[in-house]
C-alpha positions in Angstrom: -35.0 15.7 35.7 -37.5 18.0 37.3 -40.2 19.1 35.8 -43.5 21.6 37.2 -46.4 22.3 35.6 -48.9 25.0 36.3 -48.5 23.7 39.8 -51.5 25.7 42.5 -51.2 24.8 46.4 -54.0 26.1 48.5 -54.3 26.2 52.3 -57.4 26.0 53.7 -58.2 26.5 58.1 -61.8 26.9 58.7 -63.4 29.6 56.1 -60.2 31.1 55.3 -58.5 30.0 51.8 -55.1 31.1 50.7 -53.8 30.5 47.4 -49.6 30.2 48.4 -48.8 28.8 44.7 -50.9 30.4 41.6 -49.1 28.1 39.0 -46.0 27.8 38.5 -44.2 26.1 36.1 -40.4 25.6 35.3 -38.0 22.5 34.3 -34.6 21.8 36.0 -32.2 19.2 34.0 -30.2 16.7 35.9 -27.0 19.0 36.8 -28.0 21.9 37.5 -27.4 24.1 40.3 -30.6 26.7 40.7 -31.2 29.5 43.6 -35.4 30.0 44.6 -35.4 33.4 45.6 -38.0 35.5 47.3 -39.2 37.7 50.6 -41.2 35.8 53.3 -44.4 34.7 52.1 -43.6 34.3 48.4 -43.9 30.6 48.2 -40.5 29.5 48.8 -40.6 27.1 51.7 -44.0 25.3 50.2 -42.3 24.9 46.6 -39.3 23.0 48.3 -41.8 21.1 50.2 -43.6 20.2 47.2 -40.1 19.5 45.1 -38.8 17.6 48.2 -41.9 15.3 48.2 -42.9 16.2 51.3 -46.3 17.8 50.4 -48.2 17.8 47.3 -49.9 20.6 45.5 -53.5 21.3 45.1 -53.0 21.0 41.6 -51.0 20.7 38.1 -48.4 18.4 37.5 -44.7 17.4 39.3 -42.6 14.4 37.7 -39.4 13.6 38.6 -37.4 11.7 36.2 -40.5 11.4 33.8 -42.8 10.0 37.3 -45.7 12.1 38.0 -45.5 12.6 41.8 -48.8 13.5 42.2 -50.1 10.3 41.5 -47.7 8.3 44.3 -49.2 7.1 47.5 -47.4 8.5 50.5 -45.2 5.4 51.2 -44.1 5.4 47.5 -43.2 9.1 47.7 -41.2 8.3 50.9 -39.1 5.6 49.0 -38.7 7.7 46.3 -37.7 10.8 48.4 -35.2 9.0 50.3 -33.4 7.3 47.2 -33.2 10.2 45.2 -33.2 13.4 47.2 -31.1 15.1 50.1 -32.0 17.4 52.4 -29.6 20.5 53.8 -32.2 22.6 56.3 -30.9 26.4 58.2 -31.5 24.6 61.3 -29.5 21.8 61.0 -31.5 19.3 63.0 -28.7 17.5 64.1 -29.3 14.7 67.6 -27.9 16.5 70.7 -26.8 13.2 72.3 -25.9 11.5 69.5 -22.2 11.9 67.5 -21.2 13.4 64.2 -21.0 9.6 63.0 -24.3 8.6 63.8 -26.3 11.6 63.3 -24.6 11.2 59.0 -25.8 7.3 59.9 -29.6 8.5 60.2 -31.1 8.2 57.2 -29.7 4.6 56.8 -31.5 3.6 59.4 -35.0 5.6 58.9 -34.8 3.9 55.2 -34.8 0.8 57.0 -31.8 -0.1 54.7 -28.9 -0.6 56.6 -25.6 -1.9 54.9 -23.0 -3.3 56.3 -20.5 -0.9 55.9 -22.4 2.2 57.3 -20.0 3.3 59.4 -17.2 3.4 56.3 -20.2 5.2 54.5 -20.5 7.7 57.0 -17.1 8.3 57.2 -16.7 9.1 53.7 -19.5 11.3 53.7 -17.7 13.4 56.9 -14.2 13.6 55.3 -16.0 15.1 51.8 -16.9 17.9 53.8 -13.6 18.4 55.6 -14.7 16.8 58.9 -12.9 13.6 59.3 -11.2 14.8 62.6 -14.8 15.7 64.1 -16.7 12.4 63.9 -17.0 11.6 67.3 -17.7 15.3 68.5 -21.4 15.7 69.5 -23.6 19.0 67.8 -22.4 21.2 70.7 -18.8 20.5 70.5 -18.7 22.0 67.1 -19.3 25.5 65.5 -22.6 26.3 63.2 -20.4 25.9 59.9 -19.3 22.9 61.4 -22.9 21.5 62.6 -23.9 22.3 58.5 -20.8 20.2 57.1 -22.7 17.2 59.1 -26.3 18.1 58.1 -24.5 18.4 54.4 -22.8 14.9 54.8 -26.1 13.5 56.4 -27.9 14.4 53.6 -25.1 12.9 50.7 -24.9 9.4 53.1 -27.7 7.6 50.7 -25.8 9.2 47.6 -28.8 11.4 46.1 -29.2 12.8 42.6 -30.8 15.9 44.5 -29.5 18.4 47.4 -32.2 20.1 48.0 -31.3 23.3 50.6 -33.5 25.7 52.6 -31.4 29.0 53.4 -28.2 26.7 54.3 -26.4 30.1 55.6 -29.0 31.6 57.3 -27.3 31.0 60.5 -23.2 31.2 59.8 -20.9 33.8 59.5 -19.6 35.0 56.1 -16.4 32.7 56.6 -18.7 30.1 57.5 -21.3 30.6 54.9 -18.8 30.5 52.2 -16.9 27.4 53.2 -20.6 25.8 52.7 -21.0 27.5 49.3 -17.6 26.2 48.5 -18.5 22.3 49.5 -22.1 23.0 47.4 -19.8 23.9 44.1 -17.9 21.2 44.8 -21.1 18.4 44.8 -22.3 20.3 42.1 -19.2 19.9 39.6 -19.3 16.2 40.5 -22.7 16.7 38.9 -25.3 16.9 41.6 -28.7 18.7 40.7 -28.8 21.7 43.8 -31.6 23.3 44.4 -31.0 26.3 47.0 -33.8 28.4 48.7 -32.4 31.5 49.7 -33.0 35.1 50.5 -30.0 36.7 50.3 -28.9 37.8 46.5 -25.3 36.8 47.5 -25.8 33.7 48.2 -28.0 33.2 45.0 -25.4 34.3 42.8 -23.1 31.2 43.7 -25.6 29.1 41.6 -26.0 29.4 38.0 -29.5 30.0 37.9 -32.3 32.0 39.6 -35.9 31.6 39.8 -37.6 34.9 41.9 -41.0 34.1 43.1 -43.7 37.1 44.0 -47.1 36.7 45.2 -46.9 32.5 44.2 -45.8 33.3 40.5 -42.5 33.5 38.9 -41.3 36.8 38.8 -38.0 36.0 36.6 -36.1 33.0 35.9 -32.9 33.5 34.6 -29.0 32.3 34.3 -26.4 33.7 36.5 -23.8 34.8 33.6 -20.7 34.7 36.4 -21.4 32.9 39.1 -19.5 33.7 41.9 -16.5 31.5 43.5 -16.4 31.2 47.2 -13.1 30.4 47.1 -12.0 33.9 45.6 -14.2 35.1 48.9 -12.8 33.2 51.3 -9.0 33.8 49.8 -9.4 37.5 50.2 -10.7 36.9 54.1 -7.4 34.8 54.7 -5.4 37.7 52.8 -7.3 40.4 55.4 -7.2 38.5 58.3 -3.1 38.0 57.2 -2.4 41.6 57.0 -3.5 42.2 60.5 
C-alpha cells in the first residue's frame, strides 16, 4: 500500500539549510499496524506529514497504492488524503462549542461531501469507540481518553484505509492510554493499515512492527515478535484496583 523511496526533506529559512530526512526508504502492506519511533528531532513528525499528504519531500519517491504522491497537485493530494487516510493527533483538536456528534461530523463537511445519513454515520463511528452515551457532551464535559475516542471516531467517519496517529497517548493516563491501544487493535484486526508515531517503547510494542529513526535515517526496522495486548493491561489494573 505504502511505499518510500530514498525520500530527503530539507528545510531551508534564510542561509540556514537543515537536512530533517536523509533518505529513507521502507514499504508498509495494506494491514499492517507499524510504530515510528525516535527522540525529538529525529524526523518523526515530518515523515507522518509527508505519509499523511500533508507536505511533500524535497526528494525521492512516495506512492500510495501504486500513485506517486509527489507528482499530485495540492487539491488532488487533498481528495486523496481525505478518501483514504485518517488522522488521530496528541492534541485532539476537538471544537470547544461544538458536540461530540458534530465535531465526528467534520470531515464530511470539509470534504464537501455530505450524505444524507451523516448523523447515523457519526453515530456509528462514536458507539465503535464505546461513546454512544457521550454524543451530545461537548470536549470539556469529557475526560482526555474520552476527548481521543472522538478524535479516533472523527478520524474513521469517512471510512479510511489509513489511521495515521501522532503520540495518541501522549496526554492520558495508563488506564486511558490503553483503552486507546485496545480500540487501535481492534481497527487493526478489522484490517486497517495503522501507522503510530510514538516515543514511548511501550506503546510501540502494541504494534507489530517498528521502524526507529536517528539523525533522518532508519536506525532499525523490525517485527514486534509478541505484541502486547492492552487488554491483559487493563485486566490486571481492574484486578489491582479490585483488591483495594
Amino acid at each position: 500500500m505504502i511505499e518510500l523511496d530514498n525520500i530527503t526533506k530539507t528545510y531551508t529559512k534564510g542561509a540556514v539549510t537543515t537536512q530533517v530526512l536523509k533518505g529513507i526508504s521502507f514499504r508498509i502492506e495494506a494491514g499492517e499496524y507499524t510504530a515510528i519511533m525516535g527522540t525529538s528531532g529525529t524526523g518523526k513528525s515530518t515523515l507522518m506529514n509527508i505519509l499523511g499528504c500533508l507536505d511533500k519531500p524535497t526528494a525521492g519517491h512516495y506512492r500510495l497504492d501504486g500513485i506517486d504522491m509527489v507528482n499530485l497537485d495540492d487539491k488532488a493530494l487533498s481528495q486523496l488524503r481525505n478518501r483514504k487516510i485518517g488522522f488521530v493527533f496528541q492534541q485532539f483538536h476537538l471544537l470547544d462549542r461544538t458536540t461530540a456528534l458534530r465535531n465526528v461530523m467534520l470531515p464530511l463537511i470539509y470534504a464537501d461531501r455530505y450524505p444524507n445519513d451523516a448523523e447515523d454515520l457519526a453515530k456509528k463511528a462514536l458507539e465503535a469507540v464505546g461513546l454512544s452515551d457521550r454524543i451530545m457532551h461537548r470536549p470539556g464535559e469529557l475526560s482526555g481518553g474520552q476527548q481521543q475516542r472522538v478524535a479516533i471516531a472523527r478520524a474513521l467517519i469517512t471510512d479510511p484505509e489509513i489511521i495515521l496517529a501522532d503520540e495518541p497517548t501522549g496526554n492520558l493516563d495508563e488506564r486511558s492510554g490503553l483503552e486507546i491501544m485496545a480500540i487501535f487493535k481492534r481497527l487493526h484486526r478489522s484490517h486497517k493499515t495503522i501507522i503510530m508515531v510514538t516515543h514511548d517503547q511501550k506503546v510501540a510494542e502494541h504494534a507489530d512492527r517498528i521502524i526507529v529513526l536517528k539523525d533522518g535515517l532508519i536506525a532499525f526496522d523490525r517485527k514486534v515478535a509478541t505484541p502486547h495486548k492492552p487488554e491483559n493491561r487493563l485486566q490486571e489494573l481492574a484486578d489491582k484496583e479490585g483488591r483495594k
